[in-house]
C-alpha positions as CSV (number, residue, x, y, z in Angstrom):
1,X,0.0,0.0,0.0
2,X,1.3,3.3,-0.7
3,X,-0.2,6.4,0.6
4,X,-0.4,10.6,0.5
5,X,1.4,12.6,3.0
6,X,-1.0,15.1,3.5
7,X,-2.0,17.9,7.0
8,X,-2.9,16.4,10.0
9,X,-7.0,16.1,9.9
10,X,-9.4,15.3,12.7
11,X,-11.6,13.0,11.1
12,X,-15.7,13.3,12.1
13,X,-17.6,10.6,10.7
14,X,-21.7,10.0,10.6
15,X,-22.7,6.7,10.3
16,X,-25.5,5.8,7.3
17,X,-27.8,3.2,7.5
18,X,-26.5,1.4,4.3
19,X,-25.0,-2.0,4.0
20,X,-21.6,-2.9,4.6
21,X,-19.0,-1.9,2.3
22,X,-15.3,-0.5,1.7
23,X,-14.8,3.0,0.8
24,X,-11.7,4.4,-0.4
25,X,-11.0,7.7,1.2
26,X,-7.7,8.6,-0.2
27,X,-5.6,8.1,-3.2
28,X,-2.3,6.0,-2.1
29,X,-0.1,7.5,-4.4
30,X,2.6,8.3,-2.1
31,X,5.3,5.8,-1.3
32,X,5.9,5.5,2.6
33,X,8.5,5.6,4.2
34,X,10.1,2.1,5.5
35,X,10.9,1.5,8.9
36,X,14.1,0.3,10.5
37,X,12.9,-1.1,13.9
38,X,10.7,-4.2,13.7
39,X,7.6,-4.0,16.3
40,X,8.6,-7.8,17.3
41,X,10.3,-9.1,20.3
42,X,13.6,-11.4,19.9
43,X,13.1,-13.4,22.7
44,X,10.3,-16.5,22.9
45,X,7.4,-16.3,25.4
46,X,4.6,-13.8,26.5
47,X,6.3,-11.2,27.9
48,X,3.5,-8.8,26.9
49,X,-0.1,-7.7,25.6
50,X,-1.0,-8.4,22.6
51,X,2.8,-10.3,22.1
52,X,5.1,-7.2,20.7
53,X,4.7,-3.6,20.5
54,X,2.6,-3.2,17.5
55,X,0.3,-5.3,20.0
56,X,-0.9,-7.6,16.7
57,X,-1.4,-10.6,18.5
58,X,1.4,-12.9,16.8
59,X,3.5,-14.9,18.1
60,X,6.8,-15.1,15.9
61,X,7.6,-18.6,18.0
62,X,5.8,-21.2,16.6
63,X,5.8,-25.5,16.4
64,X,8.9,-26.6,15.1
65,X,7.1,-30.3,15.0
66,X,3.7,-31.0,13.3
67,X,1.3,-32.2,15.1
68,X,-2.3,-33.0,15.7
69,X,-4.1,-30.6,18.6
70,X,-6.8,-32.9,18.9
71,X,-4.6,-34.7,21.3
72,X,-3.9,-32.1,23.3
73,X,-3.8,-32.8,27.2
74,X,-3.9,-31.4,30.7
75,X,-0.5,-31.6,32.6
76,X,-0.7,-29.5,35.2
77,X,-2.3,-27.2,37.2
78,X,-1.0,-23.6,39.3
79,X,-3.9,-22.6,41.8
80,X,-3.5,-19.1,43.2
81,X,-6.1,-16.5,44.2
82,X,-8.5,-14.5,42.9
83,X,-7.2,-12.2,39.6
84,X,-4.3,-14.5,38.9
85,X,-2.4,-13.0,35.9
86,X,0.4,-14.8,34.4
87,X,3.1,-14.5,31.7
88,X,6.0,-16.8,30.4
89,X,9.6,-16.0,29.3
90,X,13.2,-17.6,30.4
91,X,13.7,-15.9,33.4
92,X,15.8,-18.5,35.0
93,X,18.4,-18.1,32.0
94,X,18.7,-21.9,31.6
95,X,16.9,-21.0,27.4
96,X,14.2,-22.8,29.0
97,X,10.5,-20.8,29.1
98,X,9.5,-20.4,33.1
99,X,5.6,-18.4,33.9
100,X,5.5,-15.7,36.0
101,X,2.5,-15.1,37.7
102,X,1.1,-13.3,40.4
103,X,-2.7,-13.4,42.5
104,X,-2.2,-10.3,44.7
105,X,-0.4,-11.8,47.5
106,X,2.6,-13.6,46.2
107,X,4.7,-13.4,42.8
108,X,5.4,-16.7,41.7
109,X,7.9,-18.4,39.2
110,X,7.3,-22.4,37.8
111,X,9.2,-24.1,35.9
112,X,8.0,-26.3,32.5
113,X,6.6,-29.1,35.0
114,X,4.4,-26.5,37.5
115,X,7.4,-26.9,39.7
116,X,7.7,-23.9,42.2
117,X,11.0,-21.8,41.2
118,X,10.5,-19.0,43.6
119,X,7.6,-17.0,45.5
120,X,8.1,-13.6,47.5
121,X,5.0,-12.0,49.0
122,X,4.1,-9.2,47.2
123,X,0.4,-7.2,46.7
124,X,1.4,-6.1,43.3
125,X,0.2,-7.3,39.8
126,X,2.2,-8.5,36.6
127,X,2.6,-6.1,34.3
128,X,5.8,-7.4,31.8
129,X,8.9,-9.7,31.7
130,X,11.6,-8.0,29.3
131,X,15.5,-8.9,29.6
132,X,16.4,-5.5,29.9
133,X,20.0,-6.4,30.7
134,X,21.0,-9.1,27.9
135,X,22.1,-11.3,30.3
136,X,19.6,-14.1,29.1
137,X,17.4,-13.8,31.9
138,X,14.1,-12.0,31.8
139,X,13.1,-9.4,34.3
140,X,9.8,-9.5,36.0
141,X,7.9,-5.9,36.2
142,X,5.3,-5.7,38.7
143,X,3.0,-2.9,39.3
144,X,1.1,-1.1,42.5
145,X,-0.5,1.5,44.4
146,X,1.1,3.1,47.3
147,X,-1.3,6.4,48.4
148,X,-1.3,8.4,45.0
149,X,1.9,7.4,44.0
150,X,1.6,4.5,40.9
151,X,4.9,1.9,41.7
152,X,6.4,-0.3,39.2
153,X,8.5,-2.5,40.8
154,X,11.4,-4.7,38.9
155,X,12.3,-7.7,40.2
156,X,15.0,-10.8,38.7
157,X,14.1,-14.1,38.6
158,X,15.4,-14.9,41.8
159,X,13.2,-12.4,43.5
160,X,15.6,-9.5,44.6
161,X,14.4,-6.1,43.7
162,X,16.7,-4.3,41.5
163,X,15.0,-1.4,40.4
164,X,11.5,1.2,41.4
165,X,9.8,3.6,39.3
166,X,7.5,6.1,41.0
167,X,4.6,8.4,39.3
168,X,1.9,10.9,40.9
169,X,-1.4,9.3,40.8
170,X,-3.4,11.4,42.5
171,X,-7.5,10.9,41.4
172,X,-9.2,13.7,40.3
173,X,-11.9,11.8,42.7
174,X,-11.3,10.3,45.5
175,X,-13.1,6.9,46.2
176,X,-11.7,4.8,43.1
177,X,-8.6,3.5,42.7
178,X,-5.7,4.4,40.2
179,X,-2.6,2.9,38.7
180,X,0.4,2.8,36.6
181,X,1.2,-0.2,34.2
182,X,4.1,-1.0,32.7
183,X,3.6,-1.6,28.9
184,X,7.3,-2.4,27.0
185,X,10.7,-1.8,27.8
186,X,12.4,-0.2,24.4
187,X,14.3,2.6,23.0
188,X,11.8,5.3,22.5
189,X,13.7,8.2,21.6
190,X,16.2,7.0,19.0
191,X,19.2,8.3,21.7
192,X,21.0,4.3,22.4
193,X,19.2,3.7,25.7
194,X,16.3,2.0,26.6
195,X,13.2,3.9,28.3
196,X,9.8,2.0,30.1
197,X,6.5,3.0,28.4
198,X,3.8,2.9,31.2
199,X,0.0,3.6,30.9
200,X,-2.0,5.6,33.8
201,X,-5.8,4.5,34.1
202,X,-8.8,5.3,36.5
203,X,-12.1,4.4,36.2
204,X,-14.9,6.8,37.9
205,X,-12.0,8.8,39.7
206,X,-11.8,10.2,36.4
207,X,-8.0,11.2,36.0
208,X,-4.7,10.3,36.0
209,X,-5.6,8.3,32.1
210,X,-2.9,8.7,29.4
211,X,0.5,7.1,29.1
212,X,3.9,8.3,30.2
213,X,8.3,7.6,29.9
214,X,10.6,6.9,31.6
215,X,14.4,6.8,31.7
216,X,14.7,2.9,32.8
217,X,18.3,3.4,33.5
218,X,17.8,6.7,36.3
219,X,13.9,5.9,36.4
220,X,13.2,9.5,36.3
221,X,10.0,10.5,34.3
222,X,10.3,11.7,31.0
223,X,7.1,12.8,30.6
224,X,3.9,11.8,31.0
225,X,0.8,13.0,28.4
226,X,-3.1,13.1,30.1
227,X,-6.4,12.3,27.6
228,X,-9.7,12.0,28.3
229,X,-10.9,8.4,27.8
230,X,-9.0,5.2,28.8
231,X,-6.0,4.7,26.6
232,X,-5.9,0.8,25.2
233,X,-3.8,-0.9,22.4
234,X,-0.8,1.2,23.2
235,X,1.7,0.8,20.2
236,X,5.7,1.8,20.6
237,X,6.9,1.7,16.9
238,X,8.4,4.1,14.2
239,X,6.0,5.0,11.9
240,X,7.1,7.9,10.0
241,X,10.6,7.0,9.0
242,X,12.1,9.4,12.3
243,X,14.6,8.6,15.2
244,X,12.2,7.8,17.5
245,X,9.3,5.3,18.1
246,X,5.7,7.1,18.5
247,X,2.8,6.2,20.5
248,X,0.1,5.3,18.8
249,X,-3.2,4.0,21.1
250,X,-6.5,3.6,20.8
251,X,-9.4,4.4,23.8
252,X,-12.3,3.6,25.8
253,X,-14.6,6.2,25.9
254,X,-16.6,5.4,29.3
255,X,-19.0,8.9,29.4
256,X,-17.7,9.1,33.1
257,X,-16.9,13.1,32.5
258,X,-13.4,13.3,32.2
259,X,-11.2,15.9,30.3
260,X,-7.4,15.1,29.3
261,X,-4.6,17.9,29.1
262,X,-5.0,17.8,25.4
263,X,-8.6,18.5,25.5
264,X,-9.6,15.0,24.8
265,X,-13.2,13.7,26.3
266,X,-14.2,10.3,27.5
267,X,-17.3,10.9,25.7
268,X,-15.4,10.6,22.0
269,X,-12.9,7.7,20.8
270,X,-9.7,8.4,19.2
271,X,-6.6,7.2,17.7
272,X,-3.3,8.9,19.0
273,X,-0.2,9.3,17.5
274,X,2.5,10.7,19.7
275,X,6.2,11.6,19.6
276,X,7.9,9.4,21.6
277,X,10.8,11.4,22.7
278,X,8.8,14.7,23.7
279,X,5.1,13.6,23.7
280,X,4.1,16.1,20.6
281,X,1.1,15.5,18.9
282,X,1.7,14.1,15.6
283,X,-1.5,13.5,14.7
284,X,-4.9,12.4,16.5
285,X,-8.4,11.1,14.8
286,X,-11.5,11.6,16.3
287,X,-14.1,9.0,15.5
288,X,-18.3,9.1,15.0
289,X,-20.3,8.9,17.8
290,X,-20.8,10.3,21.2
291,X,-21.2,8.3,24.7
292,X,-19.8,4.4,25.4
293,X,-17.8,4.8,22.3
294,X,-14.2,2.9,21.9
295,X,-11.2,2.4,19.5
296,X,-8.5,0.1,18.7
297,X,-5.2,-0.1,17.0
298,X,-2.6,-2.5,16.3
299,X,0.9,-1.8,13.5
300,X,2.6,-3.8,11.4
301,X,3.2,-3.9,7.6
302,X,0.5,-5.7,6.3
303,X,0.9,-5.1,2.3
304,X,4.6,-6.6,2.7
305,X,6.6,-3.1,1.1
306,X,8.8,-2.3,4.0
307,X,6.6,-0.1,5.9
308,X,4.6,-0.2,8.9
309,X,0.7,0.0,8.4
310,X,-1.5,1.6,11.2
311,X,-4.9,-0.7,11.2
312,X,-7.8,1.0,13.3
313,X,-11.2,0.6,14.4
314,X,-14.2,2.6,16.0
315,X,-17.5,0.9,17.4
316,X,-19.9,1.9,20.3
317,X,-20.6,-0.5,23.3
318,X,-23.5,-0.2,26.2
319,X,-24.2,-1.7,29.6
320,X,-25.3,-5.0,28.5
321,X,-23.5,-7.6,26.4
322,X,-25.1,-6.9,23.5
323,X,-25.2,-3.3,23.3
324,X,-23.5,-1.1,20.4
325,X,-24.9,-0.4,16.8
326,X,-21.6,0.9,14.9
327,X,-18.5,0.2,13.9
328,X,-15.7,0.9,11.4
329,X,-12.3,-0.8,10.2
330,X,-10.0,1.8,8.6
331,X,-6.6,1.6,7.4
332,X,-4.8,5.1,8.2
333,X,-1.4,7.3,6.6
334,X,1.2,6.7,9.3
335,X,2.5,10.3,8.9
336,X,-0.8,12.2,9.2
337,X,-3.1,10.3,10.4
338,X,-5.6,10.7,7.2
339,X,-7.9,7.9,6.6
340,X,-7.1,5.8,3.5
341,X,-9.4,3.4,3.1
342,X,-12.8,2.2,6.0
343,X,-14.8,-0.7,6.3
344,X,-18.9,0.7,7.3
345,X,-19.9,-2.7,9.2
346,X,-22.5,-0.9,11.1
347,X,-22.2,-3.1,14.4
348,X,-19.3,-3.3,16.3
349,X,-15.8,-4.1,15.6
350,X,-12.8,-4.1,17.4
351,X,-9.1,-5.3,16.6
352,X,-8.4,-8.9,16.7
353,X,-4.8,-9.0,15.5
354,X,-2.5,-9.0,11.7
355,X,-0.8,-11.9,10.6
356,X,-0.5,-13.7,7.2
357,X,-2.8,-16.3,7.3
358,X,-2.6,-17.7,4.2
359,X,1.4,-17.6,3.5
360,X,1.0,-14.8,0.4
361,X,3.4,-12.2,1.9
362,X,0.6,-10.1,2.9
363,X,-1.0,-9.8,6.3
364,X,-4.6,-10.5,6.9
365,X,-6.5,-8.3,9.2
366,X,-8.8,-9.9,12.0
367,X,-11.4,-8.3,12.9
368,X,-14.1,-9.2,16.2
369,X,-17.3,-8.6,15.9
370,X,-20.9,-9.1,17.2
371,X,-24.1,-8.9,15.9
372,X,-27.3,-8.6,18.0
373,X,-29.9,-8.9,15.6
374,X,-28.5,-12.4,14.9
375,X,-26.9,-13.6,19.0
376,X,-23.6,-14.0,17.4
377,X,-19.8,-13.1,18.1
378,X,-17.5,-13.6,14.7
379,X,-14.3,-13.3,13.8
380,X,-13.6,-11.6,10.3
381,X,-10.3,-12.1,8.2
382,X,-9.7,-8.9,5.5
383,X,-7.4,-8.5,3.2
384,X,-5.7,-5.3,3.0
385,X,-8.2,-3.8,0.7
386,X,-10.3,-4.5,4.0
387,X,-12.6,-7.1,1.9
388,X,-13.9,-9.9,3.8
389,X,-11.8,-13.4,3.1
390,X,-13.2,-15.5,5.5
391,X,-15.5,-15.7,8.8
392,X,-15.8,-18.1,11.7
393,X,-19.0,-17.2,13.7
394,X,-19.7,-17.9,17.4
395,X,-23.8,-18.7,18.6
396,X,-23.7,-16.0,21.9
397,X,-20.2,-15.0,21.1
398,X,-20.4,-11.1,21.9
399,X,-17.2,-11.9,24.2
400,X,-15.4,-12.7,21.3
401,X,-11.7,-12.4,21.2
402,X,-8.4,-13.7,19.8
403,X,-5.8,-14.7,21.9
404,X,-2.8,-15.7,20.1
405,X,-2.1,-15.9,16.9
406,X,1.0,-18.9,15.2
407,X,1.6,-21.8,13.5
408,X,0.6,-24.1,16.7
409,X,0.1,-27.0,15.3
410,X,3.4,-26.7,12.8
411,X,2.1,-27.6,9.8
412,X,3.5,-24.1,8.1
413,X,0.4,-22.2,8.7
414,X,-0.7,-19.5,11.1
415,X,-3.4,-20.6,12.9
416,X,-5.8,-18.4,15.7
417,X,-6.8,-18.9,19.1
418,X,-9.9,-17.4,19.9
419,X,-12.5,-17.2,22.9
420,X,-16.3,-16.8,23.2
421,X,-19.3,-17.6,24.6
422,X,-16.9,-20.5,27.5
423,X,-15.1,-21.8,24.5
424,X,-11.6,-22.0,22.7
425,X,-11.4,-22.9,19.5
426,X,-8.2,-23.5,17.4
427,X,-8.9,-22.2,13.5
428,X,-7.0,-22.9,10.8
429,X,-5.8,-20.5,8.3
430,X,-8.9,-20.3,6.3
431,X,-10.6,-19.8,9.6
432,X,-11.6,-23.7,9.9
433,X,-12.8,-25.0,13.4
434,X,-10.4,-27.5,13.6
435,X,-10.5,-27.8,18.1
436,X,-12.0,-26.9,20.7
437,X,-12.9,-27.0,24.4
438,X,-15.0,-25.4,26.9
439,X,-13.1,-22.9,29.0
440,X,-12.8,-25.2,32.8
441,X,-14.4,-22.0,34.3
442,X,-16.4,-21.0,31.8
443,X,-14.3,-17.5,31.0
444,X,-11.3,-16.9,30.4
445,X,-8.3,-16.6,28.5
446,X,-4.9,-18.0,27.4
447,X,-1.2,-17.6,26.0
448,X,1.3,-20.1,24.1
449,X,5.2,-21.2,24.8
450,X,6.9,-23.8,24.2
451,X,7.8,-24.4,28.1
452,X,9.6,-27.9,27.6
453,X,11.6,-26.8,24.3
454,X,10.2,-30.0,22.6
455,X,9.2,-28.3,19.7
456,X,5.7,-28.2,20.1
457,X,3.9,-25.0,21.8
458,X,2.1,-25.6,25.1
459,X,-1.1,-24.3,25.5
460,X,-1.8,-22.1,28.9
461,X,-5.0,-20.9,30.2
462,X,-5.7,-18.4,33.0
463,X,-9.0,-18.9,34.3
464,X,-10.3,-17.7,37.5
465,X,-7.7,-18.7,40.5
466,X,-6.6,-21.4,38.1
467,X,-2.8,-21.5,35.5
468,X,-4.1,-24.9,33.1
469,X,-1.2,-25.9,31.2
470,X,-2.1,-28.4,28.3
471,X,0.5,-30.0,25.5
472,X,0.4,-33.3,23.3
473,X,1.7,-36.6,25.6
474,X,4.9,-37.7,24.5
C-alpha cells in the first residue's frame, strides 16, 4: 500500500444506514516511508499484551514439530487467588520458558513441569517480563499503588528487587482506585538507551488516564501525556521513518466526565499518534459517535513493502452484552493520520490481531465482531483492501476475542486462538474450526510457549484462581 502525506486532519464521521461496504477515502499514491525497527520481540514467550509492540497478536515462535491438537492434554495445574495474571519467558536463564504469575499476595515463578522456582510476597500485579540487561534472563515488572503514587517494581528471577519507578497518581476523585502499568521496555527516543512505556488508568475517579516515559536506567519521568478516555492498544513503533518510536493508542470512551490535558473527552474515541521522545502531537483522529464509544489499533506492515501500516477501528458499546450499533475498520497514513481506506460494518468491531494467514506475503487483518440482531460473536479475516476473506461465527459469542495468533500445530500455517461464549477454538488459516474446548471456568483466556523446548507449543489458560497448562503426551 502506498499512501499521501497530506495535514494532520481530525476526522468526524456519521454513520449511514446502508449495508456494509469499503470505501476508499484517499488516493495512495505516495510511497511511505520504511521502517528500520521491527515492532517484534527477539526473545520467545509472553512477555507482553498483545505479544510485541505493534500489539498484533502474533506470536513469531511457533511449532517446530507438526502435530495434531486434537490430542492435546492437561499436565498441570498452578492454583492461586483470585485475579491471577500470568506471563512466560526464560527468566531462570537456563533457554528454558518459566511463567510468571502473580494473585495479589505472592509473585510466583514455575518451571516447565508446574514446579515452584521461587515465591516472594508481594500485593502487586504482573505487568511485563523484558531482559532489559542481555544477560539471558528476563526481568519481572510488577506494578502497585502506594497512596497516589503508581509503583512499578522490577524484580530478577530470583526475587531481589533491583529497580522502582514512581509516578503521581493522585484521582481527580477520591473513592476509586488508580494505577500505573508498565507496557514495554524499548528505545523510544532513537538516543542508544532504553526507556519504560507505562500507561495511567482510572475508572470513575476520572484522571490520571494517558501514558507516560521513563528513563529505565535513572527511572526518572520523561514525561507523562493526560487524555480524556482510557488509553488501550498502546503501540511503541516508528512510523514515520524518524529517530524515535511514537505512540500510537487507541481508547475507551466510558461517558464518566473526564477531560485530558490535550482537551480529549471520555465521551469521544480516538486514535493517538504521539512523539515518543517529547510527547508532541503528531496526529490524533477523532471518530463518530458520542457516549460508550471505543477504538483500537494495532501496526505492522500488512501489504509486505517495508513499511509499517497503522490498522484502526471505532464501534460503540452499552451496559449490556449486546449493546453497540456501529463500527468501522479503517486503514490510516502513518505520517498524518488521514484515513485511507474504511470498512462501514454498522455493528461493532474491534481489533483482533495481523498476521499472514494464508502464506502470500501479505497480512490479513482480524477483525471481532458481534451482531445482536443475529446472537452471534464472529471473527472476520480482510485483506488489506479491508474485503472480507473468511468468517468463523460464534452462537452467543459477543465476548469474542483472539488470543494468540501462530503456527501451533506446525504444519507451516498461522493458525488463531480465539474465545467466546466459554469456549476456545483453534482455526486454521482459512478460519476452519479445527478444536475446541469449553473454558474449565467458563471464561477466560490463554497464552502459548513452548515451556519444555520440545518443539511443540504448550497451551496455557488463566482462568479464575486457576494457571491450566495443556500439551500433546509424549
Amino acid at each position: 500500500m502506498k499512501t499521501l502525506t497530506i495535514a494532520i486532519v481530525c476526522v468526524s464521521l456519521l454513520l449511514t444506514a446502508c449495508d456494509s461496504k469499503v470505501e476508499p477515502i484517499q488516493d495512495p499514491s505516495a510511497q511511505k516511508r520504511p521502517s528500520t525497527r521491527s515492532v517484534a520481540l527477539s526473545k520467545p514467550g509472553y512477555q507482553m499484551q498483545h505479544y510485541d509492540l505493534g500489539q498484533t497478536n502474533y506470536y513469531a515462535f511457533p511449532s517446530r514439530t507438526q502435530t495434531n491438537v486434537s490430542r492435546l492434554k492437561e499436565r498441570w495445574q498452578f492454583v492461586g487467588g483470585d485475579n491471577l495474571q500470568a506471563k512466560s519467558g526464560d527468566i531462570a536463564g537456563d533457554a528454558g520458558i518459566e511463567i510468571a504469575a502473580t494473585d495479589g499476595t505472592h509473585l510466583t515463578v514455575l518451571d516447565s513441569g508446574g514446579k515452584q522456582l521461587m515465591q516472594i510476597p508481594t500485593d502487586a500485579r504482573l505487568g511485563i517480563l523484558a531482559d532489559v540487561d542481555s544477560d539471558g534472563k528476563m526481568e519481572i515488572l510488577l506494578h502497585r499503588s502506594d497512596d497516589d503514587t503508581g509503583i512499578i517494581l522490577v524484580y530478577d528471577g530470583d526475587g531481589t528487587l533491583i529497580k522502582q519507578f514512581g509516578s503521581d497518581i493522585t484521582p481527580k476523585k477520591r473513592g476509586w482506585p488508580t494505577a500505573c502499568q508498565p507496557l514495554a521496555i524499548t528505545d523510544m527516543n532513537g538516543d542508544g538507551r532504553l526507556e519504560l512505556l507505562a500507561s495511567k488508568g482510572a475508572g470513575y475517579s476520572l484522571q490520571p488516564r494517558g501514558v507516560v516515559v521513563f528513563d529505565y536506567s535513572t527511572t526518572k519521568e520523561l514525561w507523562y501525556q493526560s487524555i480524556g478516555p482510557f488509553p488501550t492498544w498502546i503501540c511503541a513503533a516508528d512510523i514515520t521513518g524518524g529517530p524515535s518510536r511514537e505512540v500510537i493508542l487507541g481508547s475507551a470512551g466510558p461517558a464518566n466526565g473526564s477531560t485530558g490535558e490535550d482537551g480529549t473527552t471520555d465521551f469521544s474515541c480516538y486514535t493517538f499518534c504521539l512523539n515518543g521522545d517529547n510527547k508532541s502531537k503528531i496526529w490524533r483522529n477523532q471518530y463518530e459517535g458520542r457516549g460508550f464509544v471505543d477504538s483500537s489499533v494495532a501496526v505492522s506492515d500488512i501489504d509486505s513493502d517495508g513499511a509499517l501500516d497503522v490498522v484502526a477501528t471505532s464501534y460503540s458499546h452499552g451496559w449490556r452484552p449486546w449493546d453497540g450499533s456501529s463500527g468501522r475498520v479503517y486503514i490510516l497514513n502513518p505520517d498524518s493520520g488521514a484515513i485511507i481506506q474504511q470498512h462501514d460494518f454498522h455493528r461493532p468491531v474491534w481489533m483482533g490481531g495481523l498476521a499472514d494467514l494464508d502464506n502470500d506475503g501479505a497480512k490479513e487483518i482480524l477483525i471481532c465482531e458481534k451482531n445482536r440482531t443475529a446472537s452471534t460473536g464472529s471473527l472476520l479475516a480482510l485483506n488489506h483492501s479491508l474485503e472480507i476473506v473468511n468468517r468463523f461465527e460464534v452462537d452467543g459469542g459477543h465476548d469474542i476475542n483472539v488470543q494468540v495468533i501462530t503456527d501451533f500445530d506446525g504444519d507451516g500455517s498461522n493458525d488463531v486462538l480465539v474465545t467466546a461464549a466459554g469456549r476456545l477454538y483453534v482455526l486454521n488459516k482459512e478460519l476452519n474450526e479445527i478444536w475446541s474446548m469449553p473454558l474449565p471456568q467458563g471464561t477466560g483466556s490463554c497464552f502459548v510457549s513452548d515451556l519444555d523446548d520440545s518443539g511443540t507449543l504448550e497451551l496455557i489458560v488463566q482462568t479464575g484462581k486457576k494457571l491450566y497448562v495443556f500439551g500433546i503426551p509424549g
